[in-house]
N, CA, C, O and CB atoms as a CASP TS submission, in Angstrom:
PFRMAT TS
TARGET T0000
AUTHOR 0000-0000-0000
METHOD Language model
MODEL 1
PARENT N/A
ATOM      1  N   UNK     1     -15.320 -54.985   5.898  1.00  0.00           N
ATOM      2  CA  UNK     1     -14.466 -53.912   5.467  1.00  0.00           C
ATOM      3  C   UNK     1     -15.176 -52.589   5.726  1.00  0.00           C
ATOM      4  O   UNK     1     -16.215 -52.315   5.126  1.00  0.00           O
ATOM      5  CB  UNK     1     -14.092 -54.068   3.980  1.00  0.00           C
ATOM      6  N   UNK     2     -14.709 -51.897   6.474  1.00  0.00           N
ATOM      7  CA  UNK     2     -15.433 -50.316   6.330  1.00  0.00           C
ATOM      8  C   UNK     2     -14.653 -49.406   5.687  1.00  0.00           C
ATOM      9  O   UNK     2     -13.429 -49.417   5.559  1.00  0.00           O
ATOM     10  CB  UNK     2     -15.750 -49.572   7.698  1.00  0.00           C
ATOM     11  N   UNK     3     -15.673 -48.399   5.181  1.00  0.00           N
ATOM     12  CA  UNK     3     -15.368 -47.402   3.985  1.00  0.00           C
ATOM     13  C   UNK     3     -14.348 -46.589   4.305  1.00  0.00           C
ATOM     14  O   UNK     3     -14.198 -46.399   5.512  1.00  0.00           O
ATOM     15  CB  UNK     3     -16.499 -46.508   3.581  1.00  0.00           C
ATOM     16  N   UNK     4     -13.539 -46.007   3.509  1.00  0.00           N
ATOM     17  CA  UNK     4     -12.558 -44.666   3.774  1.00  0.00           C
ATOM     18  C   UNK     4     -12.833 -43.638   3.661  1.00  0.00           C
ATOM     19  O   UNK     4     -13.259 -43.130   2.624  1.00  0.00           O
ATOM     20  CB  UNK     4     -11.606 -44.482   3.183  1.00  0.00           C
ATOM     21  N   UNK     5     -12.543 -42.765   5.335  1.00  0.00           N
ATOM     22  CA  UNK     5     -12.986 -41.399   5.799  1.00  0.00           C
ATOM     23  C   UNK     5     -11.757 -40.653   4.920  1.00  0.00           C
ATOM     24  O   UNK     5     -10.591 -40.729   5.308  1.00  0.00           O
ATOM     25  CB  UNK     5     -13.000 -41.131   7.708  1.00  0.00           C
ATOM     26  N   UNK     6     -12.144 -39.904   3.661  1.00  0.00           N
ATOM     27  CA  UNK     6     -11.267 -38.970   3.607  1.00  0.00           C
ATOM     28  C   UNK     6     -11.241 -37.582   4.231  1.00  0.00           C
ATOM     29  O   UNK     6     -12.324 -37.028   4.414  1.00  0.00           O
ATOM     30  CB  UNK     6     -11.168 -38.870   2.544  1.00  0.00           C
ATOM     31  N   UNK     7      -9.742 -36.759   4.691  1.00  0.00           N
ATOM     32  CA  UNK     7     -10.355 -35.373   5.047  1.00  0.00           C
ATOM     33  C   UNK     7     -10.898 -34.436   3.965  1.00  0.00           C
ATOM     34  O   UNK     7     -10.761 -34.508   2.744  1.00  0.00           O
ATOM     35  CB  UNK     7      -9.342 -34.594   5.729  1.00  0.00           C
ATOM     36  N   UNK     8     -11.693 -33.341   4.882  1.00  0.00           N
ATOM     37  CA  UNK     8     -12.561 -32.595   4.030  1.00  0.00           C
ATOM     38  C   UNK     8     -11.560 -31.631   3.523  1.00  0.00           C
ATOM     39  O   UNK     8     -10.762 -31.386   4.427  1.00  0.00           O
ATOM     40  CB  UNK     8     -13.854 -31.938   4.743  1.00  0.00           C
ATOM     41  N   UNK     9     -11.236 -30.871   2.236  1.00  0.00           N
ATOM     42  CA  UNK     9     -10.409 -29.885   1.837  1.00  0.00           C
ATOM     43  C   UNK     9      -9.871 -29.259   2.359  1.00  0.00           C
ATOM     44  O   UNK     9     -10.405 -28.414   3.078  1.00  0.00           O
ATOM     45  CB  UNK     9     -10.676 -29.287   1.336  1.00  0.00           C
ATOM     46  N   UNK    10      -8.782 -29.360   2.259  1.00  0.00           N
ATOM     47  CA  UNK    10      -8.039 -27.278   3.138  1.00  0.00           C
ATOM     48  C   UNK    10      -9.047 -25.841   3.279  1.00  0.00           C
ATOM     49  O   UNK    10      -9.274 -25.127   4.256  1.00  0.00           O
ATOM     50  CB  UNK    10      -6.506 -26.294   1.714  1.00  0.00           C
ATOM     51  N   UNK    11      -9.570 -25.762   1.740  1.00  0.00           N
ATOM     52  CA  UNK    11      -9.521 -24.572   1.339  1.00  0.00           C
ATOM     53  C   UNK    11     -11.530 -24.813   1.044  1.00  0.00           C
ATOM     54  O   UNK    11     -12.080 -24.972  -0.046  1.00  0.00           O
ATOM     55  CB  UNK    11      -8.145 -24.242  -0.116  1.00  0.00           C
ATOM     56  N   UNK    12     -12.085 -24.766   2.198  1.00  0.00           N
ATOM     57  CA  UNK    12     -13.859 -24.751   2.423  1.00  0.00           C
ATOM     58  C   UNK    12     -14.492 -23.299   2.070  1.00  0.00           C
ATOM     59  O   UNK    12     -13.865 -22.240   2.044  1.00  0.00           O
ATOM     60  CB  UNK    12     -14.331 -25.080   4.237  1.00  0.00           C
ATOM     61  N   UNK    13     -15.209 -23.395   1.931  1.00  0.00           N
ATOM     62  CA  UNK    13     -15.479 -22.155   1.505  1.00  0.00           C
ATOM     63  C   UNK    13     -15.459 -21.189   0.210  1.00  0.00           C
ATOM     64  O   UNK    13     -14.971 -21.527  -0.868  1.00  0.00           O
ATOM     65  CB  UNK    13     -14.949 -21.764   2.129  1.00  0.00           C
ATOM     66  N   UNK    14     -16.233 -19.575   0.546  1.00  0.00           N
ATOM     67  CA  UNK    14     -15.931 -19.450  -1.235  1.00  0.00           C
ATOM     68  C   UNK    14     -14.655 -18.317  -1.041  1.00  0.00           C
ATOM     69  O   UNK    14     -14.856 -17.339  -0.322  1.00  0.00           O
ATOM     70  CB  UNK    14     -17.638 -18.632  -2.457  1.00  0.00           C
ATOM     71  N   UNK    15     -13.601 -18.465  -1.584  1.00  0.00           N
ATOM     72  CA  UNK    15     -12.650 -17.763  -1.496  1.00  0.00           C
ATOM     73  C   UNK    15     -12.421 -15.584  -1.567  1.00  0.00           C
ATOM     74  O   UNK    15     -12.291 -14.999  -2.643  1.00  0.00           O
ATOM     75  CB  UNK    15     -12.092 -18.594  -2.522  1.00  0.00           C
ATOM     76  N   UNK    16     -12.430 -15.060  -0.591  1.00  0.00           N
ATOM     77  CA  UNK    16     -12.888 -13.775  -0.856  1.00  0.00           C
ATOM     78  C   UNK    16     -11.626 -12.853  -1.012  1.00  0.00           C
ATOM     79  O   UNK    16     -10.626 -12.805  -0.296  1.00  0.00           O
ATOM     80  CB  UNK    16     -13.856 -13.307   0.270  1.00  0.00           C
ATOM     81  N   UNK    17     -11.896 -12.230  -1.989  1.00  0.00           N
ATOM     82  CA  UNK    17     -10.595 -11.871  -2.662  1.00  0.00           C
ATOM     83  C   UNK    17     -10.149 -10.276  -2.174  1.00  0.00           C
ATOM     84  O   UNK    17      -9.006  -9.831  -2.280  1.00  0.00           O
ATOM     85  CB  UNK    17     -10.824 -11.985  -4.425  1.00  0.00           C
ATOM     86  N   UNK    18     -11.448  -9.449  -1.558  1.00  0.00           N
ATOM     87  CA  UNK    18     -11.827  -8.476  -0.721  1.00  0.00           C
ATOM     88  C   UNK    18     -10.207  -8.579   0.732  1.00  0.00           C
ATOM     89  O   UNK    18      -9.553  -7.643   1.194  1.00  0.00           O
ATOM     90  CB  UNK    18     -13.792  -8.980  -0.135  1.00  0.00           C
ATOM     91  N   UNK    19     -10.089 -10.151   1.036  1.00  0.00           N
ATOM     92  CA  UNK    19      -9.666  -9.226   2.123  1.00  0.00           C
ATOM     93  C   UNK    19      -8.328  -9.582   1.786  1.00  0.00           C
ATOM     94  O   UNK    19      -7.617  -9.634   2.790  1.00  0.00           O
ATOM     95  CB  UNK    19     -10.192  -9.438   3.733  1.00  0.00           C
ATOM     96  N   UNK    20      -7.523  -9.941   0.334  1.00  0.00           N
ATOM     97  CA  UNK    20      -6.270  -9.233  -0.589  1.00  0.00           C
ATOM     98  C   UNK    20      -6.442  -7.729  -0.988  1.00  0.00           C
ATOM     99  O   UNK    20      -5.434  -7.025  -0.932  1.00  0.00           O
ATOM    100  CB  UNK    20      -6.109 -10.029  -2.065  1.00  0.00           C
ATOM    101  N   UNK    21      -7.289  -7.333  -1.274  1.00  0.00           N
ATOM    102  CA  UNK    21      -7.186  -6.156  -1.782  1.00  0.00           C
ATOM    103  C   UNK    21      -7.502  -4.887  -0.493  1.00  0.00           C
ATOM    104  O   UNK    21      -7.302  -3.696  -0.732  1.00  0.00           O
ATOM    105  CB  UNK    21      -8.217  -6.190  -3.059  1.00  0.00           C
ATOM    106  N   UNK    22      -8.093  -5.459   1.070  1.00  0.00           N
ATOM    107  CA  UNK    22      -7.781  -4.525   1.635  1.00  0.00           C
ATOM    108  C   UNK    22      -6.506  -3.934   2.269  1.00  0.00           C
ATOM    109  O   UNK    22      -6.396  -2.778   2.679  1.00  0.00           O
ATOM    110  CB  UNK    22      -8.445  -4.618   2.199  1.00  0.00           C
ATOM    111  N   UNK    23      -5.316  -5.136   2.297  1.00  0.00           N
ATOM    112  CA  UNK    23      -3.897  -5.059   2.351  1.00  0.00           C
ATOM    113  C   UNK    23      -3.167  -4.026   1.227  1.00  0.00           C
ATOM    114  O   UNK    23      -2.019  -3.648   1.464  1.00  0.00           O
ATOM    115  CB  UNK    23      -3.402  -6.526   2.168  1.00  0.00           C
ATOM    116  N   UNK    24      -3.742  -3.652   0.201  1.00  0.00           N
ATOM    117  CA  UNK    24      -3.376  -3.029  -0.854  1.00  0.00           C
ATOM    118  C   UNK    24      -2.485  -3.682  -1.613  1.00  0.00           C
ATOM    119  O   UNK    24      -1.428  -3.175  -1.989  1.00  0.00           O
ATOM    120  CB  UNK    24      -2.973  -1.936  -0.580  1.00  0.00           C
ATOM    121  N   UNK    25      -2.971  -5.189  -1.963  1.00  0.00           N
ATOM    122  CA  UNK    25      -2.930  -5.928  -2.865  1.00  0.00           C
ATOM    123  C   UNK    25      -3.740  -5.828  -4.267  1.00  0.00           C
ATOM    124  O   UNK    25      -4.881  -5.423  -4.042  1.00  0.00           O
ATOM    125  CB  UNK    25      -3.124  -6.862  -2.273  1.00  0.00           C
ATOM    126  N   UNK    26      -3.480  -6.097  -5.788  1.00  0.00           N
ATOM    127  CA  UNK    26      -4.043  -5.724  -6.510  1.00  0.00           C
ATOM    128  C   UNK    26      -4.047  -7.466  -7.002  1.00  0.00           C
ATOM    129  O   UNK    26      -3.196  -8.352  -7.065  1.00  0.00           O
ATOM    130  CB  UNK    26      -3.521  -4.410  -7.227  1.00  0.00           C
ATOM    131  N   UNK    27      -5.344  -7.363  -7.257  1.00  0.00           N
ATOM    132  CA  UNK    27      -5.517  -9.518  -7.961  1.00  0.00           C
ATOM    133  C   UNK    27      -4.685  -9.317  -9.336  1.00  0.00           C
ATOM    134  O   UNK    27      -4.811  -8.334 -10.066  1.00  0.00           O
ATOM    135  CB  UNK    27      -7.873 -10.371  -8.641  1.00  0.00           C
ATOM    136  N   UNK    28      -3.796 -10.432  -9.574  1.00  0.00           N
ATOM    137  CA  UNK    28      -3.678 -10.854 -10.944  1.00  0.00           C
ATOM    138  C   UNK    28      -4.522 -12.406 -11.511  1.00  0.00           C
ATOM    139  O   UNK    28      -5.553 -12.447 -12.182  1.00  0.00           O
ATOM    140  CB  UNK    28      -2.055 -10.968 -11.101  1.00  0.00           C
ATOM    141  N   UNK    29      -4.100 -13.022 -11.242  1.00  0.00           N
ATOM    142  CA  UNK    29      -4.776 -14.270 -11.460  1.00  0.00           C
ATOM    143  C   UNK    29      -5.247 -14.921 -10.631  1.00  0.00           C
ATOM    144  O   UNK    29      -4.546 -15.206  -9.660  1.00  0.00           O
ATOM    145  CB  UNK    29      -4.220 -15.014 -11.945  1.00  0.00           C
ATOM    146  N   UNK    30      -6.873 -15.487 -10.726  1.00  0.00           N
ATOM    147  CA  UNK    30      -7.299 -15.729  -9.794  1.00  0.00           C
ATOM    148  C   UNK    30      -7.848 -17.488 -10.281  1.00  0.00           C
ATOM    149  O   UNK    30      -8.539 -17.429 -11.298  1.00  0.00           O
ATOM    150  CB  UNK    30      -8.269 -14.496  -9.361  1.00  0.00           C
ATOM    151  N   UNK    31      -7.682 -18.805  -9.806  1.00  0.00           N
ATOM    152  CA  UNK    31      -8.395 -20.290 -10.043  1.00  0.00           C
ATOM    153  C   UNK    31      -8.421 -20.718  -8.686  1.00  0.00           C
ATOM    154  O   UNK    31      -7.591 -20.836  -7.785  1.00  0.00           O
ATOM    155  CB  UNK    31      -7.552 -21.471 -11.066  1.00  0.00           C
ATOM    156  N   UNK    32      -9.833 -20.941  -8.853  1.00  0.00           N
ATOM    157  CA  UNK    32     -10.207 -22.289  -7.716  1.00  0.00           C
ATOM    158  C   UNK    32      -9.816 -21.394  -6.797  1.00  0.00           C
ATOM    159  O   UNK    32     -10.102 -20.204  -6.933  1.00  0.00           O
ATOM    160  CB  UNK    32      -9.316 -23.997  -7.678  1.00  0.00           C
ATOM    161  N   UNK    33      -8.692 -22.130  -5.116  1.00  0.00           N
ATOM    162  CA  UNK    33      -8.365 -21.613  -4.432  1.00  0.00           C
ATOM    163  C   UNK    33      -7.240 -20.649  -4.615  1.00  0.00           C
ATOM    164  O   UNK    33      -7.255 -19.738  -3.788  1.00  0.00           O
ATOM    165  CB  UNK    33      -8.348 -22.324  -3.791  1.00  0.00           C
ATOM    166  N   UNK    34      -6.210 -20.614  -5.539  1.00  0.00           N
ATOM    167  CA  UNK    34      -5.136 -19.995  -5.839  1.00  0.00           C
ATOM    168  C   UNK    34      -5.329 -18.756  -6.093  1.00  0.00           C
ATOM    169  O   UNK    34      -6.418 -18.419  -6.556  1.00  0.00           O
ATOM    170  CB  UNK    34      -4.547 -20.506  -6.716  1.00  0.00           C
ATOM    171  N   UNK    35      -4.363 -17.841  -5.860  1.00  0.00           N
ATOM    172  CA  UNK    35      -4.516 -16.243  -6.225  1.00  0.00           C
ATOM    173  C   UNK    35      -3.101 -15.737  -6.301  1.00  0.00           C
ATOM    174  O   UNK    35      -2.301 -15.930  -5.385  1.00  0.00           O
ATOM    175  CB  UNK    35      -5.405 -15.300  -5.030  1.00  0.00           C
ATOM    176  N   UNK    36      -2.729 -14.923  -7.685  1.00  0.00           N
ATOM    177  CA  UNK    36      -1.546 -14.320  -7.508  1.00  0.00           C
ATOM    178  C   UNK    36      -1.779 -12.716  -7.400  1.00  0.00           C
ATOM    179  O   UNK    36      -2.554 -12.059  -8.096  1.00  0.00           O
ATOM    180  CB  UNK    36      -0.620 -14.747  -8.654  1.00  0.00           C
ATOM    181  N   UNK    37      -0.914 -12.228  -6.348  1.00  0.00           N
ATOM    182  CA  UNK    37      -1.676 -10.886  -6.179  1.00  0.00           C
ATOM    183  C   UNK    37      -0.135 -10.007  -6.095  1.00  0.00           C
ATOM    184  O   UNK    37       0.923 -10.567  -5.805  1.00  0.00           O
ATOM    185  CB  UNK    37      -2.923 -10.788  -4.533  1.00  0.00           C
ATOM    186  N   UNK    38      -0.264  -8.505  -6.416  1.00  0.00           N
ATOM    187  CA  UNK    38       1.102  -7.676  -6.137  1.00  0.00           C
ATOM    188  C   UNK    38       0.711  -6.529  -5.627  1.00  0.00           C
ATOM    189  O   UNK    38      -0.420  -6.047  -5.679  1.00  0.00           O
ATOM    190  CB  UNK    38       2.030  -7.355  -7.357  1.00  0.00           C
ATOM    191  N   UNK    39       1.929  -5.969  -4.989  1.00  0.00           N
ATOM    192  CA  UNK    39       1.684  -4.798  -4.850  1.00  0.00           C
ATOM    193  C   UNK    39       3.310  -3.988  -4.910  1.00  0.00           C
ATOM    194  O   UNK    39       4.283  -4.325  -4.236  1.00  0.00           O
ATOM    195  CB  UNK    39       0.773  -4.693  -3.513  1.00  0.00           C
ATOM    196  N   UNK    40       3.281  -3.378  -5.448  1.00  0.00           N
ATOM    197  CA  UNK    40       4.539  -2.207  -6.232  1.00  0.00           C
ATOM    198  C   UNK    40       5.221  -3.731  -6.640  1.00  0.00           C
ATOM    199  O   UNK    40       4.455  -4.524  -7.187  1.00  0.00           O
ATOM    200  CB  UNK    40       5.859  -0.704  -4.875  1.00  0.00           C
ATOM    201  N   UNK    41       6.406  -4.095  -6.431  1.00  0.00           N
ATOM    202  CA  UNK    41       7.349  -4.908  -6.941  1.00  0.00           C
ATOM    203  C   UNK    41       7.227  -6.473  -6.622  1.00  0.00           C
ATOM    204  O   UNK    41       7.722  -7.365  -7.311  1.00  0.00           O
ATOM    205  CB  UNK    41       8.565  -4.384  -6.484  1.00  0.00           C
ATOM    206  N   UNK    42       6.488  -6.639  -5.468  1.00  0.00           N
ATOM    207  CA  UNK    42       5.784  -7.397  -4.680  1.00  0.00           C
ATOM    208  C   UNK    42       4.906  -8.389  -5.425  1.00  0.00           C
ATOM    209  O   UNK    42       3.970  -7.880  -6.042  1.00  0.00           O
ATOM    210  CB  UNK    42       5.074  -6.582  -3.848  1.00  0.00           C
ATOM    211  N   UNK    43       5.001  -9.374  -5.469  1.00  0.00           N
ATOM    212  CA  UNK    43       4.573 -10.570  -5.758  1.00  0.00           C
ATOM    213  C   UNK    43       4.039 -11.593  -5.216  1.00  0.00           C
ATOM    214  O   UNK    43       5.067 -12.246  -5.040  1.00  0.00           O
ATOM    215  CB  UNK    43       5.168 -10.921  -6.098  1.00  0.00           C
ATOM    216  N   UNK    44       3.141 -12.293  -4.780  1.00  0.00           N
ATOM    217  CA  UNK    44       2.988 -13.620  -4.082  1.00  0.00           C
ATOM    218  C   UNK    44       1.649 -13.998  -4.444  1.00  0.00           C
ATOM    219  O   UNK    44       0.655 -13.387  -4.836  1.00  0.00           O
ATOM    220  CB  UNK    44       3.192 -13.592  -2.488  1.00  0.00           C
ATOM    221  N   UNK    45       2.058 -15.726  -4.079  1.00  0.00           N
ATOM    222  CA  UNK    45       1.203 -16.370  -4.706  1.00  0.00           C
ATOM    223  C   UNK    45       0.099 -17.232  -3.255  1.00  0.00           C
ATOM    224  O   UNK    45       0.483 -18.147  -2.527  1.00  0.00           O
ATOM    225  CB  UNK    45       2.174 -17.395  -5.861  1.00  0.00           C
ATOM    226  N   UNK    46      -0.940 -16.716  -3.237  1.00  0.00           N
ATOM    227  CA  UNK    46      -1.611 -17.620  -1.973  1.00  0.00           C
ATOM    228  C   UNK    46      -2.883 -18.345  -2.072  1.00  0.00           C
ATOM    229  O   UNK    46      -3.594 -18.184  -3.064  1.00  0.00           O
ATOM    230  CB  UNK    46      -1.891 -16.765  -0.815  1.00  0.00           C
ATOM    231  N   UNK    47      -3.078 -18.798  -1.521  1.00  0.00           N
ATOM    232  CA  UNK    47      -4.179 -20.308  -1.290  1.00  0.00           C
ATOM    233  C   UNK    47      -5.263 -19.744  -0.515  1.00  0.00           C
ATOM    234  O   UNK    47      -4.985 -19.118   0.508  1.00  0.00           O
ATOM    235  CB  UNK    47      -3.460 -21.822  -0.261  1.00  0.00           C
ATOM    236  N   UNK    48      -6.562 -19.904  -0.910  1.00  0.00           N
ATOM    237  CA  UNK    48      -7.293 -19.531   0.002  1.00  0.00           C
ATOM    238  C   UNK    48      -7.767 -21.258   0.721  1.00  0.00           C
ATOM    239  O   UNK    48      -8.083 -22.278   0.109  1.00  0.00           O
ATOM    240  CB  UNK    48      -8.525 -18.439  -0.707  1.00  0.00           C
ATOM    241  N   UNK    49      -7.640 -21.004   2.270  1.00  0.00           N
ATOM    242  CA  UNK    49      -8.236 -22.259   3.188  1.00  0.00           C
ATOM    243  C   UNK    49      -9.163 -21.859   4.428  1.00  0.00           C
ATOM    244  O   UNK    49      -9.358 -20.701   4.798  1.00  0.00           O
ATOM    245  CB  UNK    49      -6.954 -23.123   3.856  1.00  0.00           C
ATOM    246  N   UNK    50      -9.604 -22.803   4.902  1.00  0.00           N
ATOM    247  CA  UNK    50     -11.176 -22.445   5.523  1.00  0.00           C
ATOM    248  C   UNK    50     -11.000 -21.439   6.288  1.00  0.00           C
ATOM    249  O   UNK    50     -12.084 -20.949   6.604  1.00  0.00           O
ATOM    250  CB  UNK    50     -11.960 -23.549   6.420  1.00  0.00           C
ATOM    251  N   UNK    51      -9.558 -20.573   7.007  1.00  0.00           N
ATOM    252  CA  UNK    51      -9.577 -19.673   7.598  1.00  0.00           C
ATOM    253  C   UNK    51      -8.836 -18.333   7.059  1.00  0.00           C
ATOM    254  O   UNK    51      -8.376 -17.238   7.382  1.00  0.00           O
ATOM    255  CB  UNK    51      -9.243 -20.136   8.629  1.00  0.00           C
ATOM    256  N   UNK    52      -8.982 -18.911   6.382  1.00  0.00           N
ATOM    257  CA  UNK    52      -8.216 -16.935   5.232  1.00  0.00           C
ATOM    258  C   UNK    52      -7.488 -17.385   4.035  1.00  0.00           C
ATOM    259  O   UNK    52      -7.634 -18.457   3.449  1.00  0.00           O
ATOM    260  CB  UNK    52      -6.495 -15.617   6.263  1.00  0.00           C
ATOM    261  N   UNK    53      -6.617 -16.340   3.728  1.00  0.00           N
ATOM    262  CA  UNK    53      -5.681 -16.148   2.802  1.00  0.00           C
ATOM    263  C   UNK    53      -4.547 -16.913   3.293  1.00  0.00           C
ATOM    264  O   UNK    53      -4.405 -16.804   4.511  1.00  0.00           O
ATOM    265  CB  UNK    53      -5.404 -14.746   2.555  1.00  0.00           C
ATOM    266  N   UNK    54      -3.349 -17.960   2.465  1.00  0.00           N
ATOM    267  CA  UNK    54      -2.164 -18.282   3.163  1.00  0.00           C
ATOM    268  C   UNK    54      -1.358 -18.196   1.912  1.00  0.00           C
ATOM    269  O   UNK    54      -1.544 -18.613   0.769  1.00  0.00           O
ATOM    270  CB  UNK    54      -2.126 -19.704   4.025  1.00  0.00           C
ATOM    271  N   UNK    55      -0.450 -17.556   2.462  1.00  0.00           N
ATOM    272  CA  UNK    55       1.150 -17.296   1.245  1.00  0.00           C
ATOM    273  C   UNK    55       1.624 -18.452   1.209  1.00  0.00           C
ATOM    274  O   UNK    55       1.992 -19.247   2.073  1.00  0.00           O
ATOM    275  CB  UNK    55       2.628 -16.222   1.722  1.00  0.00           C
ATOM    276  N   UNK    56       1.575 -18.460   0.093  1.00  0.00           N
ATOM    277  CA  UNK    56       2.515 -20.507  -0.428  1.00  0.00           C
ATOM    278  C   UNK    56       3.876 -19.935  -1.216  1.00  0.00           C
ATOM    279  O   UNK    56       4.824 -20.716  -1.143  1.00  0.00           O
ATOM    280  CB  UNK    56       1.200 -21.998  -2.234  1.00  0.00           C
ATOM    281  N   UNK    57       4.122 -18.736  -1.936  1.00  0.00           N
ATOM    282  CA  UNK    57       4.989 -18.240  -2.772  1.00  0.00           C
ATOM    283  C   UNK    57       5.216 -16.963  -2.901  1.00  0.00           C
ATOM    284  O   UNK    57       4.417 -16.212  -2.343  1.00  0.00           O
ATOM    285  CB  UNK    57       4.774 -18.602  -3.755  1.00  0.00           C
ATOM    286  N   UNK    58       6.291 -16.402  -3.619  1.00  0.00           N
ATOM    287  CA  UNK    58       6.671 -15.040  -4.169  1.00  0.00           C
ATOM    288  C   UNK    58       7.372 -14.706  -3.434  1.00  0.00           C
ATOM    289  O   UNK    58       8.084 -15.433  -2.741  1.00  0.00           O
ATOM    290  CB  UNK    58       5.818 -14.059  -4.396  1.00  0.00           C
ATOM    291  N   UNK    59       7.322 -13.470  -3.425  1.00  0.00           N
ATOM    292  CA  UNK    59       8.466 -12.506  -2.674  1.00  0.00           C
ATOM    293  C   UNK    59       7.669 -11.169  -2.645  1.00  0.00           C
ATOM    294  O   UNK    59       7.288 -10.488  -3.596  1.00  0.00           O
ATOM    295  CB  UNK    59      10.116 -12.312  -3.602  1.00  0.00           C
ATOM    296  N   UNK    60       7.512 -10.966  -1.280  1.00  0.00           N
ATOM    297  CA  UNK    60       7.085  -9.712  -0.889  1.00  0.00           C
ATOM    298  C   UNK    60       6.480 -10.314   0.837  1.00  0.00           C
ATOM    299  O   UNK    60       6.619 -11.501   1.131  1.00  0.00           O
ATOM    300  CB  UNK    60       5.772  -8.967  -2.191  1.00  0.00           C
ATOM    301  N   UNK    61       5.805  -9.267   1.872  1.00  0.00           N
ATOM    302  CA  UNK    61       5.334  -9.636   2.801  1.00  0.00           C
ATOM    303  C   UNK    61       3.882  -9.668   2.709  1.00  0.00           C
ATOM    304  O   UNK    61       3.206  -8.676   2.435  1.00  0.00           O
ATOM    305  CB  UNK    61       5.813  -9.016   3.683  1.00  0.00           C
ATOM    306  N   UNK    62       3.448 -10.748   2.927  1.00  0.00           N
ATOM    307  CA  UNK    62       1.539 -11.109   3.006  1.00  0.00           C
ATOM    308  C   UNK    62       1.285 -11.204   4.405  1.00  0.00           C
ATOM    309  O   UNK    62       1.743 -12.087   5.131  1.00  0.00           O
ATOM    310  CB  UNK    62       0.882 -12.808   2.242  1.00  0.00           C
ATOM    311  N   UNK    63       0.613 -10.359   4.729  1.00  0.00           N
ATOM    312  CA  UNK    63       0.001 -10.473   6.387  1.00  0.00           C
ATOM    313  C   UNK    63      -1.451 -11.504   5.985  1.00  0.00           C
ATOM    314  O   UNK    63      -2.332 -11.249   5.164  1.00  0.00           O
ATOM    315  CB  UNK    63      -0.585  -8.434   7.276  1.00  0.00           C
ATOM    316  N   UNK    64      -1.320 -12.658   6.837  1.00  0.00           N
ATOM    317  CA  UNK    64      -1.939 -14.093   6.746  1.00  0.00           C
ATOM    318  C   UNK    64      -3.349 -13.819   7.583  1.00  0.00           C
ATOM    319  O   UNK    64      -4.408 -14.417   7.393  1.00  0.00           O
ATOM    320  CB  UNK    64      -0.843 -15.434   7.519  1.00  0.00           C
ATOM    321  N   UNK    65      -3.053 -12.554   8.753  1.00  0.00           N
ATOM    322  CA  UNK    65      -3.994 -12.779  10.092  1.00  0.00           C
ATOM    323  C   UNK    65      -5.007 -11.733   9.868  1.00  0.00           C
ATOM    324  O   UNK    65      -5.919 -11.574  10.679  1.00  0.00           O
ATOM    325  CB  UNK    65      -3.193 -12.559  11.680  1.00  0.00           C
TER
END
């Protein structure tokens, strides 16, 4: 029987919250990988994974790149 390769996490790394707030995002709640961040009416909720920030929720526009 050989062992099971699981994959390694989405979200590697330590999550930097710097490059939400250079979008002129303001942090509200921040766990683990998750972050809810706004800006004026703007809402969304995103994941940090081994290559940035990714919008999973809310309503407003999150530039990902």
């Amino acid at each position: 029987m050989q062992p099971i390769s699981f994959p390694p996490p989405a979200h590697q790394g330590e999550p930097n919250v710097e490059l939400i707030r250079r979008q002129g995002w303001s942090i509200g709640t921040f766990s683990g990988s998750y972050c809810t961040a706004w800006r004026g009416s703007d809402e969304v909720i995103v994941e940090w994974r081994f290559d940035g920030w990714h919008c999973i929720g809310g309503r407003g526009v999150f530039d990902e790149g």
